[in-house]
C-alpha positions in Angstrom: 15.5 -50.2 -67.9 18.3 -49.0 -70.5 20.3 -46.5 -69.5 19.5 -43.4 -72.0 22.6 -41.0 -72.4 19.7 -37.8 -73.0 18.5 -38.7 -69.2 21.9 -39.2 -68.2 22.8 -35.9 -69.2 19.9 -34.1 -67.5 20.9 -36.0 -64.1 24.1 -34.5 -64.5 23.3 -31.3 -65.4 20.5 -31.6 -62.5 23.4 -31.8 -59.8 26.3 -30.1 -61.3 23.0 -26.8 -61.2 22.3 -27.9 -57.4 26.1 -27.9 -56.8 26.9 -24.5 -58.3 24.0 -23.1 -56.6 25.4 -24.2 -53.0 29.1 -22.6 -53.9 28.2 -19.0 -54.2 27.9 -18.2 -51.2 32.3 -19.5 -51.1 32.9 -17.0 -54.3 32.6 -18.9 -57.0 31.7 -17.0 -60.6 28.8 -17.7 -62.8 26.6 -16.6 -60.2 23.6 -15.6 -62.6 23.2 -19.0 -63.7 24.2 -20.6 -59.9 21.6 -19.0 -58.6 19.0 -20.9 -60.4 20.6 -23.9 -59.6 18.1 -24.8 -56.7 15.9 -25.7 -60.0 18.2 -28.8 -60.2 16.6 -30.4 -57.5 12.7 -30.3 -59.0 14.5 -31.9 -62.5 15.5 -34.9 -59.9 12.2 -35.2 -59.2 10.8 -35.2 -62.5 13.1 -37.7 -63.4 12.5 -39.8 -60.4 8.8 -39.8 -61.4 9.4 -40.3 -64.9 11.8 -43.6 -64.2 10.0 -45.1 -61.3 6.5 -44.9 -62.9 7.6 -46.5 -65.9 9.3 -49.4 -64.2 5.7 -49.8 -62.3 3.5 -49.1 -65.0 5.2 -51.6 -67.2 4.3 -54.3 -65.0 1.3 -53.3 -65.1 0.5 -52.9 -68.4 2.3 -56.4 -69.2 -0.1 -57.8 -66.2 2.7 -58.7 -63.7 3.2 -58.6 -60.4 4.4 -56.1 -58.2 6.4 -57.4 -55.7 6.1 -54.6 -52.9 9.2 -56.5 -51.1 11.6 -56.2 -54.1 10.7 -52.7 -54.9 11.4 -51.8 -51.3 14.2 -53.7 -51.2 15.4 -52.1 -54.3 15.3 -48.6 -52.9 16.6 -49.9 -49.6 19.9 -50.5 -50.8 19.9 -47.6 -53.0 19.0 -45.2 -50.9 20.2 -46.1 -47.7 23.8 -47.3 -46.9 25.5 -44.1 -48.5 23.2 -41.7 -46.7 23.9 -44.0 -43.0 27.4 -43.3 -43.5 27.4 -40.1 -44.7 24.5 -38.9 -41.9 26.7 -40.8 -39.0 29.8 -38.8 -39.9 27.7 -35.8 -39.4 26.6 -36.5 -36.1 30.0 -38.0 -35.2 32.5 -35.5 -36.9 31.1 -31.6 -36.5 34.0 -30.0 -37.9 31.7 -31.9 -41.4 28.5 -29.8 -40.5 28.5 -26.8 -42.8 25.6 -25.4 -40.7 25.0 -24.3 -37.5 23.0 -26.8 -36.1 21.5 -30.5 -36.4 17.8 -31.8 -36.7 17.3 -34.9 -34.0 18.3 -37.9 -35.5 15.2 -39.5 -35.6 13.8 -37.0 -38.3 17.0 -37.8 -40.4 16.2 -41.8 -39.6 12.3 -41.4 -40.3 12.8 -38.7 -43.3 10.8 -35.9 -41.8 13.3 -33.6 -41.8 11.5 -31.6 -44.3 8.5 -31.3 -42.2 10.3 -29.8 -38.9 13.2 -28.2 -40.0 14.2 -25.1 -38.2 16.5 -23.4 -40.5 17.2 -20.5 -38.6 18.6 -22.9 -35.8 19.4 -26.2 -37.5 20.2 -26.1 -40.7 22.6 -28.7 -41.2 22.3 -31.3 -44.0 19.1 -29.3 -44.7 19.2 -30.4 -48.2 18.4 -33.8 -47.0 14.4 -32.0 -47.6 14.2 -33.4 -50.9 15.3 -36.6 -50.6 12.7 -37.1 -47.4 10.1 -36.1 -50.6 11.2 -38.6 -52.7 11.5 -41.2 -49.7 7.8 -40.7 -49.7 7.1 -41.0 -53.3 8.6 -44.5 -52.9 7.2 -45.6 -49.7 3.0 -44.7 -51.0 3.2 -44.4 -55.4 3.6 -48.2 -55.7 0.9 -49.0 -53.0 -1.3 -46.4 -55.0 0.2 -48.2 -58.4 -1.2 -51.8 -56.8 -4.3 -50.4 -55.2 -5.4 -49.3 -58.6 -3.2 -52.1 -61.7 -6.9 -53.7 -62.2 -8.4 -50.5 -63.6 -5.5 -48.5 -64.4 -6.0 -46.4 -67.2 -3.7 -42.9 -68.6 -6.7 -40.6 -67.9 -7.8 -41.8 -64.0 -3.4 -41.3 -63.9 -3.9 -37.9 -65.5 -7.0 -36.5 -63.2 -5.2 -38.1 -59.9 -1.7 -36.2 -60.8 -3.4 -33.3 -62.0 -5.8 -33.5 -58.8 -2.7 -33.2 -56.8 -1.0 -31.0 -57.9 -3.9 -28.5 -58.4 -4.6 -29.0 -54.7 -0.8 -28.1 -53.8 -1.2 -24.9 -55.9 -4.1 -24.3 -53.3 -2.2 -25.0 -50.4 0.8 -23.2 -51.7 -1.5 -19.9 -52.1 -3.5 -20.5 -49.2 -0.2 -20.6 -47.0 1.5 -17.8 -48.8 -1.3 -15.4 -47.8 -2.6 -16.9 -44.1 0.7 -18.2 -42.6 3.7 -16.6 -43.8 6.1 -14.7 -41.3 9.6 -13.4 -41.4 12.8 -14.9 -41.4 12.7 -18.7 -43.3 9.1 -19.3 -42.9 8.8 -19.7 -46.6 11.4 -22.2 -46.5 10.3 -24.2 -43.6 6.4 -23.9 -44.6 6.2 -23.9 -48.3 9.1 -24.7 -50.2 11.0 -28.1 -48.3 7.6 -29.7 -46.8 6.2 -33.0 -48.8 3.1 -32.1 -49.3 3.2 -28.9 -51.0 6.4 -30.1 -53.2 4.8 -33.1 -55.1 4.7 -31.2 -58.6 8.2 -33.0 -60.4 7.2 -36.5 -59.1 3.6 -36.3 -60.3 4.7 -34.2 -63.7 7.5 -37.2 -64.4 4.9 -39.9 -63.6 2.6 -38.4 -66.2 5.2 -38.8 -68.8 5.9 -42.3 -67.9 1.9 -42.7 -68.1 2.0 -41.7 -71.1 5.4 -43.9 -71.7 3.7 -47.0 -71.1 -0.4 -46.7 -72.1 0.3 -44.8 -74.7 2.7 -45.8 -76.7 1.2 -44.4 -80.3 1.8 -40.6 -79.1 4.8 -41.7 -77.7 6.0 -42.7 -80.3 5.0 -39.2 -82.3 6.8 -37.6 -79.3 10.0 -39.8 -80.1 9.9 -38.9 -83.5 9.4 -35.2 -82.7 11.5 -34.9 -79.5 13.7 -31.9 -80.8 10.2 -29.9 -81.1 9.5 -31.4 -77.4 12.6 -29.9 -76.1 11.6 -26.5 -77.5 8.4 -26.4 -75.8 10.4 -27.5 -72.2 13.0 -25.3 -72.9 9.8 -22.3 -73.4 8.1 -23.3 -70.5 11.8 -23.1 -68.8 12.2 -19.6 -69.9 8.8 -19.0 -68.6 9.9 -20.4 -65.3 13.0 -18.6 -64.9 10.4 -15.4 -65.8 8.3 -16.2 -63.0 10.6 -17.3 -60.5 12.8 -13.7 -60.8 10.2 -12.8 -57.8 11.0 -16.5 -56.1 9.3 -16.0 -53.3 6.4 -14.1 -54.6 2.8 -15.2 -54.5 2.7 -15.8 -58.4 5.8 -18.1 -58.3 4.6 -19.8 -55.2 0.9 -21.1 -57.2 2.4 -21.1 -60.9 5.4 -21.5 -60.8 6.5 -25.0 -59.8 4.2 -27.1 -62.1 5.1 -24.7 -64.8 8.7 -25.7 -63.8 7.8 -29.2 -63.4 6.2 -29.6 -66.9 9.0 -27.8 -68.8 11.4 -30.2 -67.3 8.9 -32.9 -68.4 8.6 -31.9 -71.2 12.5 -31.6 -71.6 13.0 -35.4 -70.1 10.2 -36.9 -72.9 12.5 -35.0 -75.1 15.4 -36.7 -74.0 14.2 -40.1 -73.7 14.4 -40.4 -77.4 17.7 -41.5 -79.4 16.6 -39.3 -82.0 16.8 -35.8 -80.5 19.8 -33.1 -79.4 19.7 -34.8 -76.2 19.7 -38.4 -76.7 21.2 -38.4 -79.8 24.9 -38.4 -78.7 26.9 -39.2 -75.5 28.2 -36.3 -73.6 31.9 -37.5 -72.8 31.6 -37.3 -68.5 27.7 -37.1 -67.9 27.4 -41.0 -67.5 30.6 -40.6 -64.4 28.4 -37.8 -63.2 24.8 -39.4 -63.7 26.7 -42.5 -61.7 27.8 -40.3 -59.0 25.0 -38.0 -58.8 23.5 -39.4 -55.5 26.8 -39.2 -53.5 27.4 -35.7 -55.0 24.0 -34.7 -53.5 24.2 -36.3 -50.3 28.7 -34.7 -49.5 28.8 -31.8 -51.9 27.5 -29.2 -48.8 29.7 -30.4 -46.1 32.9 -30.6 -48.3 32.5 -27.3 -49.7 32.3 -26.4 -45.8 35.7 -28.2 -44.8 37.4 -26.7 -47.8 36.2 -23.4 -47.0 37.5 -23.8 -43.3 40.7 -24.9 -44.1 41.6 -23.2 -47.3 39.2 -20.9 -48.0 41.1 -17.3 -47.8 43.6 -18.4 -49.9 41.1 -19.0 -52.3 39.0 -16.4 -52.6 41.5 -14.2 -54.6 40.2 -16.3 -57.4 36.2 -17.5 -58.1 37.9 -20.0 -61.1 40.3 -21.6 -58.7 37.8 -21.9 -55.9 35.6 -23.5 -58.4 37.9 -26.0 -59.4 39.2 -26.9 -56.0 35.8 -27.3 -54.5 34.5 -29.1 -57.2 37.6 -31.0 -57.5 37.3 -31.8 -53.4 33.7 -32.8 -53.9 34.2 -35.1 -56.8 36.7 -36.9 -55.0 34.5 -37.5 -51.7 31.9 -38.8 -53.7 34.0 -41.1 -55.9 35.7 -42.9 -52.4 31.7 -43.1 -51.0 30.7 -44.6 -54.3 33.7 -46.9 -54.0 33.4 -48.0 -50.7 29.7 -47.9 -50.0 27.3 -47.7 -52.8 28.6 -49.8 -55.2 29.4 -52.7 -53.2 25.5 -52.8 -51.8 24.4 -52.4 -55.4 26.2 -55.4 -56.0 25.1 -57.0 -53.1 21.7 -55.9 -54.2 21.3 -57.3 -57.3 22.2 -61.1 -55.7 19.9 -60.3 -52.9 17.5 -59.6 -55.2 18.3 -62.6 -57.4 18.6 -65.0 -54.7 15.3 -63.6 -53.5 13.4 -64.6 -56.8 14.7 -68.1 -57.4 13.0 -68.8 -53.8 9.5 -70.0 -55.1 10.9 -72.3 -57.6 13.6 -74.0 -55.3 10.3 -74.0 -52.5 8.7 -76.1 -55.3 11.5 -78.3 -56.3 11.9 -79.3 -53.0 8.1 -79.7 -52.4 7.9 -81.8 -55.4 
């Protein structure tokens, strides 16, 4: 798939938000804005739905194979070498741990962190919650996607997705008012666990549904994606409206799948060369887009280090100690890039290759 700047963008802006929102609490201004940050993270996952369902329906709709191994494969060496590193430093190195406290390793190794977290006593790379989501989504939406490519259609996607994430509002409510406590239960029981967080995914693979089977009101959508981002940027107002009360009962049913579906909305927008978002290049968000994932997975424990070693000195100033931490965190993530994810994305793509040249060299030789 093409890169698109519009989606570039929005995965910039998606962790720059995140970032902001984590550097708050070390003084940095803007806090009004910061503190809607954590809405970054369910624009990831509307992204992640929208881009991996299109690259699987695609196949589908063109009536090709899905190769199970080389999608895993694919995400393997996305996913995994930067977050080995950067998780072994953590367990090696605590002066790195911005928390107070460190999940077994096996729940980082198996992604369940999400679903045992103790954030009162172990909240130590907790953000690792949404990338144990997404994990998830990649493990189970192409076996779904292969279970059902005979008699796929847009509206058995669309009651599926919409199944789902009507079901999550349920469990959302039904844990709000049976199961909640003090202290981070909300955390811990509604907000980081898989199951009750599937809104973006299932909202972005919609889109991409609609992407790829059909492509006539895409195409409208394409020539009308200015009027698309209005509607996302509404429904983001509306969010934002809801969400004042985060925790309340309204903003725990409601209010994620009408944040997921304005950012939908807002990534259909996007997609298209023609609107405000797509249209032009933002000079940096294609350096950020690229080092979005090692921003996400360092950005915590750097902010940490800096704020052990030179913190007091910088909190005379919020606009300095934004442009020290971000400069620190930049810098981490550009030498993990470097050093790690790059060179396996390299490595991927001939693995890959080599991989799919194995059937014809098995017949040469056979023949």
């Amino acid at each position: 798939m093409n890169r698109l700047c519009g989606l570039d963008l929005l995965r910039a802006i998606a962790i720059i938000w995140v970032m902001l929102f984590h550097a708050t609490k070390y003084g940095t201004p803007s806090r009004e804005f910061s503190g809607l940050g954590w809405m970054g993270v369910d624009l990831f996952f509307v992204l992640s739905g929208f881009l991996i369902g299109s690259q699987l329906f695609k196949l589908v709709a063109q009536k090709q194979e899905i190769s199970l191994s080389e999608f895993y494969l694919n995400r393997v060496f996305r996913i995994l070498p930067a977050y080995i590193v950067v998780l072994t430093i953590y367990f090696l190195v605590p002066f790195t741990r911005e928390g107070n406290g460190l999940q077994p390793l096996w729940q980082f190794l198996s992604f369940s962190v999400n679903l045992f977290i103790d954030t009162s006593n172990s909240n130590t790379f907790s953000h690792v919650w949404s990338l144990c989501i997404e994990e998830y989504f990649y493990l189970f939406f192409p076996i779904v996607v292969l279970l059902l490519m005979h008699r796929s259609s847009f509206t058995k996607i669309l009651v599926l997705s919409l199944f789902i994430v009507a079901f999550g509002m349920y469990l959302r409510g039904y844990i709000w008012v049976n199961e909640l406590g003090w202290g981070q239960s909300y955390i811990e029981k509604i907000y980081y666990p898989t199951y009750t967080r599937l809104d973006g995914l299932l909202a972005g693979v919609l889109i991409a549904a609609l992407k790829v089977f059909k492509p006539k009101l895409w195409n409208f959508i394409m020539n009308h994606s200015n009027k698309v981002l209005f509607v996302g940027i509404s429904g983001l107002t509306l969010a934002v409206w809801i969400f004042e009360a985060r925790f309340g009962y309204m903003a725990t049913v409601i209010g994620f799948p009408i944040l997921s579906f304005s950012f939908a909305f807002l990534v259909a927008g996007a997609s298209s060369p023609y609107s405000a978002l797509g249209k032009y290049k933002v000079p940096g968000s294609y350096f950020v887009a690229t080092l979005a994932y090692c921003l996400y997975l360092t950005h915590k424990s750097v902010f940490h280090m800096v704020n052990t070693t030179i913190g007091e000195q910088l909190s005379a100033n919020g606009y300095v100690a934004f442009f020290v931490y971000g400069l620190a965190a930049f810098l981490v993530a550009i030498i993990l890039h470097v050093i790690v994810e790059r060179p396996f994305l390299k490595l991927r793509s001939a693995v890959i290759a080599w991989d799919s040249r194995k059937p014809q060299q098995i017949a040469e030789i056979s023949s």
